[in-house]
N, C-alpha and C positions, 0 to 999 in steps of 0.2 A: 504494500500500500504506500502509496507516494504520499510526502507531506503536504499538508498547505497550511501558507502561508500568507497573513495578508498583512502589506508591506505600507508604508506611509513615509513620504516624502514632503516636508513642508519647512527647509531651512532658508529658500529663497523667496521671491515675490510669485512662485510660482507650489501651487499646490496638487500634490498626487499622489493616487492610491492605486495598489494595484492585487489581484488575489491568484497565487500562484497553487499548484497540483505539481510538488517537482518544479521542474525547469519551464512548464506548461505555464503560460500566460493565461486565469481562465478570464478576466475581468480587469479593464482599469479606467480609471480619469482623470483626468488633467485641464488646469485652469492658470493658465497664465495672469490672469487679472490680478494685480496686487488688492493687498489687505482683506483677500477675501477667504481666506482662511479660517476661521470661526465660524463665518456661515456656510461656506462648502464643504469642508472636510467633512462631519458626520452623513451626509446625505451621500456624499460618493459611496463611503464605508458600509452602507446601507446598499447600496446601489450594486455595488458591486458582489457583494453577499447575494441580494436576491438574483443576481444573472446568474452567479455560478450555481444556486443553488443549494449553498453552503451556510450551516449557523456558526456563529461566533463560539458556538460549544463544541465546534466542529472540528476548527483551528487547531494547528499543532505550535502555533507559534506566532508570534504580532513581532513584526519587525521596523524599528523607526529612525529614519536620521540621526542619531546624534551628534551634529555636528562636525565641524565649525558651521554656524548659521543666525543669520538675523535671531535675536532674542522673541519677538512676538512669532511668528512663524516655528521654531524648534517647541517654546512655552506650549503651543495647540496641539503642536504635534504628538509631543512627548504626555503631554494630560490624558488624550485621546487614546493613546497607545496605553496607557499605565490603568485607564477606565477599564478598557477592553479584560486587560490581563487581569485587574483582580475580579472583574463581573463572569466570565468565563470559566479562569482557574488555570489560565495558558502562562507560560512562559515569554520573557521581553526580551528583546534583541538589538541589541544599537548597533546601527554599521556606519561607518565614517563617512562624510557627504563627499569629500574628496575622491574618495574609491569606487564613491557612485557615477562620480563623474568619470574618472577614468577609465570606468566599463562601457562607459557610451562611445567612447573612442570608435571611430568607424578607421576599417581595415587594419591594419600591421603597424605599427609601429616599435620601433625597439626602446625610444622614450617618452615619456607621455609629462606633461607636467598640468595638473589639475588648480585650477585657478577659481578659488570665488571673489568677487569684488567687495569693498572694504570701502575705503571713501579717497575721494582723488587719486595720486596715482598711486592706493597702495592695495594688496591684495594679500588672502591668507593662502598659501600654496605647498603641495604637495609631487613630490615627483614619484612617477612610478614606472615598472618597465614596463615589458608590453604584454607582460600575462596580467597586468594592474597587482604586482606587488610592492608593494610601499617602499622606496628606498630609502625615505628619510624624513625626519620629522615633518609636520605640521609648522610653517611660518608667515609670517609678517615680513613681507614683503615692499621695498621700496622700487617699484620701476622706473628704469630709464632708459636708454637706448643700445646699455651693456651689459645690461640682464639677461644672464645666461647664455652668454656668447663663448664659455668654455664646452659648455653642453650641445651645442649647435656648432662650434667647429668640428666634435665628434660624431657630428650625426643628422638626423633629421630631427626632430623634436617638435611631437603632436601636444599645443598649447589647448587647454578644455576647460569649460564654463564660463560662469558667468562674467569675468575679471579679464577674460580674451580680449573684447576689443578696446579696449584702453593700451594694451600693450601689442595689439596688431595696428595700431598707428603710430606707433614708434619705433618698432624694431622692421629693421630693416634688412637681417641675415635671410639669405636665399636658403637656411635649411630650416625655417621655420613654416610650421602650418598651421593653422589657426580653426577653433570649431566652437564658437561660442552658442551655449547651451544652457537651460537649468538642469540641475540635477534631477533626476525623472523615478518615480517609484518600481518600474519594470527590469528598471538596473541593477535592484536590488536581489536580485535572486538565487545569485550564487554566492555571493557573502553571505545571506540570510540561511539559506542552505548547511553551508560549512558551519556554522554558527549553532546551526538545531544537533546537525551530526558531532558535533564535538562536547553540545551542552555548553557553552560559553552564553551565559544568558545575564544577564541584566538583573540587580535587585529592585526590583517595582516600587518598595517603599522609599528607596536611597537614590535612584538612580536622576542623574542631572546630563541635560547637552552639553554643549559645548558653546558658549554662547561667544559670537564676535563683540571683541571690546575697543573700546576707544583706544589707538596707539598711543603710550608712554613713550616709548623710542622706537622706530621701526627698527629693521636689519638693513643693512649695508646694502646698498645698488646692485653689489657685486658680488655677495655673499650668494653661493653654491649651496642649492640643496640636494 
């Protein structure tokens, strides 16, 4: 019997739910309109349960961004995921937004660097390879037009989400490629997946996103992640 799992996405201005059987897509939605988070998310969640079929008692597991992400946007998301788990009796699941992004990666790439926007030109970002495993923390990022030009003399380097085009108007290396994106809840599935088979779960009553905060200092121009 294959698991399912119904996944939520809401750390950008964009909000998404998706209900997976395995690696089977059964149900999703998606609502680019910002601040509508509070009044969308429960009705998708709904919505998406009645198309597949499925009760929330059904569920082997609720899986939710947690972060980095806008503070109101993760706050719904993570309430709504933690409602779920204790009205059910399932298991919670955080997967990192960054990683969500980097699985939306379209074709090969051998580096990926997953970007959310922050405010002017700075962004919090993640590099991963091309099977999307993490090579290096979580940062705060200043961009400028020498941003990661040790990583692009090495290679091609697939730039993803929300924080791309702020820095596809400045960088100008010929091995750069650009795919600006929100992060999408149907990305979530093989993290979500790995996460139920491993039992790596979340304390429902403890558990906190990862919220973006105002920069104290960013990191250096030129600093390598």
């Amino acid at each position: 019997m294959r698991e399912k799992i119904l996944m939520i996405e809401t750390s950008t201005e964009c909000c998404s739910v998706a209900l997976a059987d395995g690696t089977q897509i059964l149900a999703s939605r998606v609502n680019e309109t910002p601040r509508q988070h509070a009044a969308q998310l429960v009705p998708y969640i709904q919505e998406v349960l009645k198309e597949s079929g499925v009760s929330a008692n059904a569920l082997d597991a609720v899986a939710v961004s947690e972060g980095p992400g806008s503070y109101t946007g993760l706050r719904v998301g993570v309430s709504t995921a933690k409602g779920i788990c204790f009205g059910a009796g399932v298991p919670l699941i955080g997967i990192d937004t960054l990683e969500i992004l980097a699985r939306q990666a379209e074709g090969r790439h051998d580096r990926i660097i997953a970007m959310l926007d922050a405010r002017r030109m700075e962004v919090y970002a993640a590099p991963f390879d091309g099977a999307c495993h993490k090579l290096g923390d979580t940062r705060a990022v200043i961009l400028d037009n020498s941003s990661y030009w040790e990583e692009l003399d090495a290679g091609t380097v697939l730039f993803i989400g929300t924080g791309v085009e702020k820095f596809q108007s400045i960088c100008q290396h010929p091995n750069a490629r650009f795919q600006p994106c929100f992060p999408l809840a149907t990305a979530m599935v093989q993290p979500a997946l790995a996460a139920l088979q491993k039992k790596e779960f979340k304390d429902v009553a403890y558990f906190e996103p990862f919220y973006l905060k105002e920069f104290v200092a960013g990191i250096s121009r030129k600093s390598v992640l």
